[in-house]
C-alpha positions as CSV (number, residue, x, y, z in Angstrom):
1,X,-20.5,-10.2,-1.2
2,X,-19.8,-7.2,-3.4
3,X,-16.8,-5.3,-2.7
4,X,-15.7,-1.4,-3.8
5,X,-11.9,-1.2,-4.4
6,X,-11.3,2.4,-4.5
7,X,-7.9,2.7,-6.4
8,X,-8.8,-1.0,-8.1
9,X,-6.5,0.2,-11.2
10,X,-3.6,0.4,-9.3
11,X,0.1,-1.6,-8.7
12,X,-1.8,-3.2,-5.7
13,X,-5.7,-2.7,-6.7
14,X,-5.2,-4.7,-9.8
15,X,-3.7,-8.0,-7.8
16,X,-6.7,-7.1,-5.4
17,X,-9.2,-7.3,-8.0
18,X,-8.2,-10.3,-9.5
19,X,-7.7,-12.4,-6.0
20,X,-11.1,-11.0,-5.4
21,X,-13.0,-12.2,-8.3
22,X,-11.2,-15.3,-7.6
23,X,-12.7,-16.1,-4.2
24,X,-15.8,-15.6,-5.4
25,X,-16.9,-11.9,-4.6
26,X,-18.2,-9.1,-6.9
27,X,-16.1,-6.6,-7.4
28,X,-16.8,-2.6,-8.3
29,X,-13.9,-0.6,-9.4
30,X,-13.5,3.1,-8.9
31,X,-10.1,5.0,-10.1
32,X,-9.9,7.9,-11.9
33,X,-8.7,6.2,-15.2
34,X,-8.6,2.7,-16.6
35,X,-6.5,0.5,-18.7
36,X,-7.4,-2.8,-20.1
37,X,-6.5,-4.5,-17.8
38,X,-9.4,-3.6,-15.9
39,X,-12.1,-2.2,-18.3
40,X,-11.8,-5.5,-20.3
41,X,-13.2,-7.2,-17.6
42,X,-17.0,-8.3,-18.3
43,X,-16.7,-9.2,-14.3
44,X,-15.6,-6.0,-13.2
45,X,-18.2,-2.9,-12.9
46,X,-16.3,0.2,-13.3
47,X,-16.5,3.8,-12.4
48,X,-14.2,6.4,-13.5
49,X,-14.0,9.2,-11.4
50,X,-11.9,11.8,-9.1
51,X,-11.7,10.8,-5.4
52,X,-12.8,14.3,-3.8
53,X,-16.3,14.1,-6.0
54,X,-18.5,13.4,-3.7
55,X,-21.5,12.1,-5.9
56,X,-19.7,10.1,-7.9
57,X,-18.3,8.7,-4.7
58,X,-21.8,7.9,-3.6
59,X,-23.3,6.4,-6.8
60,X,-19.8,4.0,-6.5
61,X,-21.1,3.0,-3.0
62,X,-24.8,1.8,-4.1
63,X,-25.0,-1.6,-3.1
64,X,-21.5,-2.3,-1.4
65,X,-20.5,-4.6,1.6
66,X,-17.4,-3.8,1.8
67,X,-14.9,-1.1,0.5
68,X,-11.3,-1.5,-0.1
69,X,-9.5,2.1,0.2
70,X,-6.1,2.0,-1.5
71,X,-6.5,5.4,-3.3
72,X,-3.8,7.8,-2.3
73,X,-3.2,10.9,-4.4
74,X,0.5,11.8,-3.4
75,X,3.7,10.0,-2.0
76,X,5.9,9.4,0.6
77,X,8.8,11.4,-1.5
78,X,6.8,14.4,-2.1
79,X,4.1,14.5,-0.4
80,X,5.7,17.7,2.3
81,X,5.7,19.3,-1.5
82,X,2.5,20.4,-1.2
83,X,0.8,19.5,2.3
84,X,-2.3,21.4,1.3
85,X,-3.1,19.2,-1.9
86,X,-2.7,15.9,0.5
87,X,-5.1,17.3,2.6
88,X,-7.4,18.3,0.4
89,X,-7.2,14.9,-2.0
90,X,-6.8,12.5,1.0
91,X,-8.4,13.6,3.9
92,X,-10.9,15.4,3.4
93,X,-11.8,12.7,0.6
94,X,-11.9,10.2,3.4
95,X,-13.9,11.5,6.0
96,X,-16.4,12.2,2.9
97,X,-16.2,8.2,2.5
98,X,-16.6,7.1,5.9
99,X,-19.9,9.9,6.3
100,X,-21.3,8.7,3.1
101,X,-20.6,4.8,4.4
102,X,-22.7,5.8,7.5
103,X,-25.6,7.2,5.4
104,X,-25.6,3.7,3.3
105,X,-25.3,1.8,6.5
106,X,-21.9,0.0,4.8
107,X,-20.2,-0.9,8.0
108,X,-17.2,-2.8,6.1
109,X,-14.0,-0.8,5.3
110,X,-10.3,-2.2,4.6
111,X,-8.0,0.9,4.6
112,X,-4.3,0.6,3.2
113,X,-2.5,3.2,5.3
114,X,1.4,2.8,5.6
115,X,4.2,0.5,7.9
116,X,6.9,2.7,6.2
117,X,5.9,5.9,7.2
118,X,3.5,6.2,10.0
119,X,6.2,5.2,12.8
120,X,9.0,7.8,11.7
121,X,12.1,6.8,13.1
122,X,11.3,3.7,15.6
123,X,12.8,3.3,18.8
124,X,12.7,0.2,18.5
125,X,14.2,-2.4,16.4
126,X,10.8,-4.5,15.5
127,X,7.9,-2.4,15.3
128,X,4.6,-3.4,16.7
129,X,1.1,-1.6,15.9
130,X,1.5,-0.2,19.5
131,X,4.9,1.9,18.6
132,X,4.1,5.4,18.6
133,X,3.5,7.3,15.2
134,X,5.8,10.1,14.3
135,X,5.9,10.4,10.4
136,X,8.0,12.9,9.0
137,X,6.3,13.1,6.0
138,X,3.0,14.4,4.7
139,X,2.2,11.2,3.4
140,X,2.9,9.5,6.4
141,X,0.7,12.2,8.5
142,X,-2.2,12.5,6.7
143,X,-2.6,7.9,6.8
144,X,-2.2,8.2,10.3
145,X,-4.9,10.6,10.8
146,X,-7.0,8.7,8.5
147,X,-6.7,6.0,10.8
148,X,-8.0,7.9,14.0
149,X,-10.8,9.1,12.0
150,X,-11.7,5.3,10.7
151,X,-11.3,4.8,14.8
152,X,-13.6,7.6,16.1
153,X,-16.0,6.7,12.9
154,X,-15.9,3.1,14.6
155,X,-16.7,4.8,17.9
156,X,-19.5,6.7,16.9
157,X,-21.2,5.1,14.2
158,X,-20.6,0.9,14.4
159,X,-17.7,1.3,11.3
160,X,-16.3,-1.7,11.4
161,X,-12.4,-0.7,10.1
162,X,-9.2,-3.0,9.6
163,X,-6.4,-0.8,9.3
164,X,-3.7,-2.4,7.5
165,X,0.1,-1.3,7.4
166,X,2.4,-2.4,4.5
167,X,5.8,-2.3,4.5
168,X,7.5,-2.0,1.0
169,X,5.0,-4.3,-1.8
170,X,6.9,-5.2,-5.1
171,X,6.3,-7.6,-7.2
172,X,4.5,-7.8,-11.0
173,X,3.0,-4.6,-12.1
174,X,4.8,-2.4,-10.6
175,X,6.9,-0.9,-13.6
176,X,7.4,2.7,-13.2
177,X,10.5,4.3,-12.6
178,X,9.8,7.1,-9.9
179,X,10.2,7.8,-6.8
180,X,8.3,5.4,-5.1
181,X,9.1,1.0,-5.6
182,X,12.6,1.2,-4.9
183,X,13.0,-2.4,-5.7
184,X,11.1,-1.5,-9.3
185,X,12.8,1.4,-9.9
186,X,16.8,0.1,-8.9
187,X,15.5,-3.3,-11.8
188,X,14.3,-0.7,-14.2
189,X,17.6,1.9,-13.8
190,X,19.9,-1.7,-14.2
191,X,17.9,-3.1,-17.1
192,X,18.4,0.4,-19.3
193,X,21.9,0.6,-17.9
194,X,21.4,3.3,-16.0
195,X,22.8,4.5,-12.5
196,X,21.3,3.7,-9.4
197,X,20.6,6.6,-7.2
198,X,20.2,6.2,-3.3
199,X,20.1,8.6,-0.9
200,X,22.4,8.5,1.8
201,X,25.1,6.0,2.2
202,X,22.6,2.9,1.5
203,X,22.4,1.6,5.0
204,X,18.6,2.2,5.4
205,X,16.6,-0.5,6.4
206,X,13.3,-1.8,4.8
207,X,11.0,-4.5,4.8
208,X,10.2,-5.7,1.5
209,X,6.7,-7.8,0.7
210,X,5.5,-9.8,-2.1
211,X,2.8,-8.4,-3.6
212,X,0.8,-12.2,-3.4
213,X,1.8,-12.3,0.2
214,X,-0.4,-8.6,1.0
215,X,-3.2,-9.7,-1.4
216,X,-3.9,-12.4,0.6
217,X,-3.9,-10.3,3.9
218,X,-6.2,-8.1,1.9
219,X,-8.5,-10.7,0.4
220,X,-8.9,-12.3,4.0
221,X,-9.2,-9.6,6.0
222,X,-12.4,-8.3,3.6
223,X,-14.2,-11.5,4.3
224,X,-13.2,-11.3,8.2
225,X,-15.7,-9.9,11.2
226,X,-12.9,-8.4,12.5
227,X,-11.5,-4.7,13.1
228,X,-8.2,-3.3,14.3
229,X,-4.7,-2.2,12.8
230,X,-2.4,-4.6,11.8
231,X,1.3,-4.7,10.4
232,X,1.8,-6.5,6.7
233,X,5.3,-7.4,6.2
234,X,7.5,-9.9,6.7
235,X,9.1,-9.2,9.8
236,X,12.9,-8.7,8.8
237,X,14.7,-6.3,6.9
238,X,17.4,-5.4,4.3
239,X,19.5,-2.5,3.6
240,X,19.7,-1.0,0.2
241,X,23.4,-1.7,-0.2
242,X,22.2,-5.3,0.3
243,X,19.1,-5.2,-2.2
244,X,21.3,-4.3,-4.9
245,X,23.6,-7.0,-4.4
246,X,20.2,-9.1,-4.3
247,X,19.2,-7.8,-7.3
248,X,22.9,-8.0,-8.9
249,X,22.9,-11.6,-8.3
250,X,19.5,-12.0,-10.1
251,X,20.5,-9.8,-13.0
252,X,23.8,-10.7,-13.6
253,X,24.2,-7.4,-13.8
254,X,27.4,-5.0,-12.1
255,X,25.3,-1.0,-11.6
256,X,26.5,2.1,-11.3
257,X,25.8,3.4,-8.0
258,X,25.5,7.0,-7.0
259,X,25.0,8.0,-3.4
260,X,23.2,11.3,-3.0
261,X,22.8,13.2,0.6
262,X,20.2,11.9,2.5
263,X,16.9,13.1,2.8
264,X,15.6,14.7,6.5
265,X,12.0,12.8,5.7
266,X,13.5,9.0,5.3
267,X,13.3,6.2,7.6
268,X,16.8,5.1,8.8
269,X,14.8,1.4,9.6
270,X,11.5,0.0,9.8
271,X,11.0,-3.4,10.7
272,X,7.3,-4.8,11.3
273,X,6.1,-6.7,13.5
274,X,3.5,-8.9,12.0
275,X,2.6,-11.4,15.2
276,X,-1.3,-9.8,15.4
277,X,-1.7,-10.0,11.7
278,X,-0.7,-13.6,11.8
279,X,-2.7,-14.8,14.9
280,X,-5.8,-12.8,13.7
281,X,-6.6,-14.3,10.0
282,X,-4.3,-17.3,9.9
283,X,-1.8,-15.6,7.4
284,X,1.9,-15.2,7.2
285,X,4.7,-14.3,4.3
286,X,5.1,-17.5,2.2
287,X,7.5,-15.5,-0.6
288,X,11.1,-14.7,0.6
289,X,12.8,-11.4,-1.0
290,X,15.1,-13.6,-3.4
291,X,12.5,-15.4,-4.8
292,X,10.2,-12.8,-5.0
293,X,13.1,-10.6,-7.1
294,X,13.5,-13.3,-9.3
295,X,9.9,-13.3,-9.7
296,X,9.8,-9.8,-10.6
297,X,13.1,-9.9,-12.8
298,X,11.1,-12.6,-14.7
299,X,8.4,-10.4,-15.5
300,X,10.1,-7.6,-16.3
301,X,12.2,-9.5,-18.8
């Protein structure tokens, strides 16, 4: 099998690539810019490009059985910025994908959308794939309506989508300081003794996955005859007031907290339900939040 990991130079699409060349498939890269990481590669076939360009898109499809979509061009922080660019960069990208997928007879897609943002504000206290979607960002609006065009394209065409919903990934790789990778970001801000800015009073609830635990999910579910949506996380949750005493008790570490006011677009808790995800492709969450932080403390050291 060949596969086409749109986004392959990525926190997540450089994990993917690698646990893909391991299990034997070949892999094509397309990202608008490499590192070495990536380009090094002899087993890697790259293509450097912009997502919204069309024939580049195409020449990056020659040949493909199955495409891995993680390329997003904004985030869940500031994505209600600029609502036209997200449109422009992510949807309008993607339905350009799925047509061109249709005209190549590629029936094989694995799209990333998002368990953090799609739901909103749940009603209920473990989130299904069945809960309603209310996002209240940008971000969070244009995955979910990449999803129902991924749907309607399996509808009309024979597109054979799984639709996967990560919670929160961290783990190796995931370095920058910014405003998305709260786990990186609060190890980064204690590391250069810096102060750890959360908005709101800290008691928002997330659900934190390994970054090994979502490659697998991602690695199975490319060689699976399946379709469908399906939660990856680990099913419980922790409040940012309790991740940094996680991560203070890995670091050793006493921060500086600063509590800002809270923002209208976060989630006051998201839990996912990952039951379907675990029944369908045998998988489940082998790395618990602890060890995965000391994981990542370890690298980042």
């Amino acid at each position: 099998m060949k596969a086409l990991v749109l986004g392959g130079n990525g926190f997540i699409g450089l994990h993917l690539v690698k646990a893909l060349l391991k299990s034997g498939m070949s892999v094509r890269v397309f990202d608008n810019s490499f590192n070495g990481l990536i380009s090094d590669n002899r087993h890697v076939d790259c293509h450097c490009g912009d997502f919204s360009d069309n024939t580049k898109i195409l020449e990056a499809l020659h040949g493909i059985d199955v495409v891995y979509h993680l390329i997003s061009t904004s985030l869940p922080g500031t994505s209600n910025l600029d609502p036209v660019a997200d449109i422009e960069g992510n949807l309008i990208a993607s339905v350009n994908l799925f047509e061109n997928m249709v005209k190549l007879n590629i029936g094989k897609i694995v799209y990333l959308s998002s368990g953090g943002t799609v739901y909103g504000n749940p009603v209920l206290d473990m989130v299904s794939e069945d809960h309603p979607l209310s996002p209240l960002c940008s971000y969070g609006i244009i995955k979910s309506t990449i999803e129902k065009y991924l749907i309607m394209f399996q509808k009309l065409y024979g597109l054979q989508p799984i639709i996967l919903r990560p919670s929160n990934p961290f783990g190796p790789g995931q370095g920058h300081i910014g405003v998305q990778g709260v786990i990186a970001t609060f190890f980064n801000q204690i590391k250069n003794e810096q102060t750890i800015d959360i908005w709101g009073n800290g008691s928002a609830i997330r659900d934190y996955i390994y970054i090994s635990d979502l490659i697998d999910l991602c690695v199975k579910a490319g060689y699976s005859d399946r379709a469908g949506i399906y939660n990856a996380g680990t099913g419980k949750g922790c409040s940012l007031n309790d991740l940094v005493i996680k991560i203070k008790k890995v670091t050793g570490i006493s921060p500086t907290i600063k509590y800002n006011s809270a923002r209208a677009f976060d989630v006051k808790q998201i839990i996912l339900d990952i039951a379907r995800a675990e029944k369908a492709f045998d998988w489940s969450p082998c790395v618990p939040i602890d060890q995965g932080l000391n994981m990542y403390w370890q690298w980042l050291q």
